[in-house]
C-alpha positions, 0 to 999 in steps of 0.5 A: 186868913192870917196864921203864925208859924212858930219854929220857922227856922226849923225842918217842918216849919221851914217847909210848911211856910212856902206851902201855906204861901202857895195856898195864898195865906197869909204868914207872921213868922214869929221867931227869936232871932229874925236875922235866921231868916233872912237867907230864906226865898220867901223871907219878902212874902212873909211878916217877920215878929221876934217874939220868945216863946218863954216870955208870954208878953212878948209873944202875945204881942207877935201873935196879935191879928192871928187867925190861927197859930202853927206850934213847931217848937221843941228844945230837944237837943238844946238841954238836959232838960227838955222837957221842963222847957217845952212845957213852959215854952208850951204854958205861956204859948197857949196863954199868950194865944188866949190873950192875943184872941188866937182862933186856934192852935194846930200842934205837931206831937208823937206818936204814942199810946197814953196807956203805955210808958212813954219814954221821956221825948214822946211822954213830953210830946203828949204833955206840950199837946195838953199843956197848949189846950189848957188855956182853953184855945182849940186845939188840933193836935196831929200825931206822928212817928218818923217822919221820911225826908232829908233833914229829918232827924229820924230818917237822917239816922236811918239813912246814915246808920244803913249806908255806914254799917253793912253788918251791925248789932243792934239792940232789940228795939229794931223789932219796935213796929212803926208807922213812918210818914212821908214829910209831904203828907205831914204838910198836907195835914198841917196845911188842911187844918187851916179848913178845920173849924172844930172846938176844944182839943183834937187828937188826929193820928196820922201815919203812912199805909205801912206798918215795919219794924226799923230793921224792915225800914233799913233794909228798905233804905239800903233797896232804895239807895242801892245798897247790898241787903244788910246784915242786922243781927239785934241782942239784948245787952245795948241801952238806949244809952250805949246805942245813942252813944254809937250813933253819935260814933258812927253818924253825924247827928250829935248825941243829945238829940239821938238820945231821946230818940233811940229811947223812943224806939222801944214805944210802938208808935202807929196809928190806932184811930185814922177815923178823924184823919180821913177828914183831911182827903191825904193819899199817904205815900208808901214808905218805899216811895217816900223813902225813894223822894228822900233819897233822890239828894243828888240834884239838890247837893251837886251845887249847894248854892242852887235850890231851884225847886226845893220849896216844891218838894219837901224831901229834897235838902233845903239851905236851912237844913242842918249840915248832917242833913241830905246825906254824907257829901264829901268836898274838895273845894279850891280857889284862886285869884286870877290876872284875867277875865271870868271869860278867860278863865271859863274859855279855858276850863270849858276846853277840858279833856278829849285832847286837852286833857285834865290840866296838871297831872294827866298821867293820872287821869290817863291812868284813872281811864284806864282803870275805869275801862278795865272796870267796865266803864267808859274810861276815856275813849269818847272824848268830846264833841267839840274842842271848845264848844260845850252844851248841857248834855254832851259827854266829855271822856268818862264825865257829863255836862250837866250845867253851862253858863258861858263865861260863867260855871262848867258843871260836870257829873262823873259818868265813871265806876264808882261806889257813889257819885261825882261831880267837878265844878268850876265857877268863874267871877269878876272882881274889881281886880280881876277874877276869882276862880273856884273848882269844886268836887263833889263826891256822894258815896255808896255805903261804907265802900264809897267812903273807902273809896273817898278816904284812900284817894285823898292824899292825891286829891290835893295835889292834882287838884290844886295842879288842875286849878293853877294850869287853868289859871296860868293859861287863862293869864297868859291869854290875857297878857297877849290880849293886852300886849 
């Protein structure tokens, strides 16, 4: 089976591409600007059309030789007027399939009761579903409400507003009955629809076993990421408007997109009809356990540029995912040219603490283990297995190896107390003239505490890192020098 995926580059096609190949489908990925994809693990073992959903010609040309065709599109967020733009994006779609001999379209839309007043982003979901069956093409049109996993838009502003706000007001849409749905089992329906062989326009409801409120999915969220229960007191007096406006204050998702979806939250949005939806053999996730997947970012984001298995689980952060995406990760990278070997410095940096210490600035670090012993913590008094042999798992003081590639990168996870979690990282690369030595902290923070906690710490950030990174460098020269001599 061939199939195309329109909306490659984005949250849900992103995830679906890598599923289908595993299932041993063939995949056209049709997108505007296939440059997007190149940074893609799978980009080799698909077909690549540029093909723009506005121009019918075009896209009948890209859709040529498909089974089936995936539409995961929509221009939320990119302009005022959305949903003019997704109903001809969604006319020419279904025209160009029809001329292209397209077997049939599956469709991911929202939620909704078409009896009810829709608000405008979930009324032009329901209309892109009709628009893509008018040209007569079978159509498979799943419908679904927020949808758990890092990167979604929905679970990124519920993740967001429950970590930076212990108490809030909020407007009384938080009381709006919903039916979230883990992003893994969106896939396993979109994946099963390449079984499907019906005709004409079918609508499959889906949804995962539980049915809450927002304020019960926040007050989930925080159980999951260890955050005190919070405070949410609603009244009537914020519009969809104000609200959207508060978010884009206090999250990093940009207004035009929490908007439509704030407007959407005073339509119940749960699944009345899951007769057709058992066809598909899907065990739905409960909502406290795929939150608890989502929220599990701290692997994928403790070195951004290793996505060991993210193409197996959908929940985790993905290299296409926008950068509001996987949580908030605060950064404190430094670089240096050195007049040595990657070994050099790697032979160095891996010497770091018991009696070396933590180059530049000691006195802080001593400081900092002490604190962290009268906190509770293991402060400073484990030291280190050896003076310069390192392996993943040792501890080293109040830290932990998690990573070691000898004459490479030395990854350490902070073992401290603190309100979220840390890492440290130093990498080490040969160039032509000698080395580039990169060291890199991460911080992962708890709740409005942990980004206080980040915030008041900064001004002594700069100085004893970049003291940390020029020790390391200056030690790794001198040994060159002599090496040389």
């Amino acid at each position: 089976m061939r199939v195309a995926v329109t909306g490659a580059t984005g949250y849900v096609g992103g995830r679906l591409v890598p599923r289908l190949l595993s299932e041993g489908i063939e995949v056209v990925c049709i997108v505007r600007n296939p440059a997007k994809l190149d940074d893609r693990p799978w980009r080799e073992q698909v077909t690549v059309r540029q093909g723009d959903l506005l121009v019918s010609e075009d896209l009948a040309d890209s859709l040529e030789g498909c089974d089936l065709a995936y539409y995961l599109v929509h221009s939320m967020g990119s302009a005022d007027d959305f949903e003019t733009l997704d109903h001809e994006a969604a006319r020419r779609s279904a025209l160009a399939a029809e001329v292209a001999g397209v077997g049939r379209i599956v469709y991911l839309g929202g939620l909704g009761s078409d009896t009810e007043e829709l608000s405008s982003h979930l009324a032009s979901r329901h209309d892109v579903g009709e628009t893509l069956a008018s040209a007569g093409v079978p159509l498979t049109e799943f419908r679904a409400a927020v949808i758990i996993g890092s990167g979604s838009v929905s679970f990124e502003m519920l993740r967001h507003l429950t970590e930076v706000l212990p108490v809030m007001t909020t407007p009384k849409w938080v009381r709006t009955r919903c039916q979230p749905i883990a992003i893994r089992d969106v896939l396993a329906y979109l994946v099963g629809a390449c079984e499907e062989n019906t005709t004409g326009h079918g609508i499959v409801e889906i949804g995962g076993p539980d049915v809450l409120t927002y304020q019960e999915m926040m007050q989930t969220y925080a159980r999951a990421a260890g955050l005190p229960r919070r405070v949410i007191v609603p009244v009537p007096v914020l519009s969809p408007g104000l609200s959207s406006l508060w978010i884009g204050l206090v999250t990093p998702l940009p207004v035009g997109v929490a908007r439509p979806l704030v407007d959407s939250l005073r339509n119940e949005v749960v699944v009345r009809d899951d007769e057709v939806s058992r066809r598909f053999e899907v065990d739905p996730l409960p909502f406290a356990e795929a939150v608890g997947l989502a929220a599990e970012t701290a692997d994928g984001l403790r070195a951004p540029t290793r996505w060991t298995d993210a193409e197996n689980r959908p929940a985790r952060p993905m290299p296409q995912d926008p950068s509001w995406s996987g949580g908030t990760v605060f950064e404190d990278r430094q670089e240096r040219f050195a007049d040595a070997s990657a070994s050099d410095l790697f032979d160095v940096f891996s010497r770091v603490g018991g009696d070396t210490g933590y180059f530049g600035y000691r006195w802080a670090w001593r400081i900092r283990g002490i604190i962290d012993t009268l906190v509770g913590g293991v402060g400073l008094r484990r030291g280190r297995r050896h003076p310069t042999d390192l392996h993943e798992g040792d501890a080293v003081d109040f830290w932990r190896v998690t990573d070691v590639v000898p004459g490479e990168r030395l990854e350490l996870v902070a073992e401290m107390k603190l309100p979220g979690e840390a890492w440290l990282l130093w990498t080490a690369t040969d160039t032509p003239e000698g080395a580039m030595l990169t060291q890199t902290a991460f911080f992962l923070p708890r709740g409005l505490l942990g980004r206080m906690y980040w915030f008041a710490l900064l001004p002594f950030h700069g100085p004893i890192f970049r003291g940390m990174l020029s020790e390391i460098v200056d030690r790794a020269e001198s040994v060159s020098t002599r090496e040389v001599a």
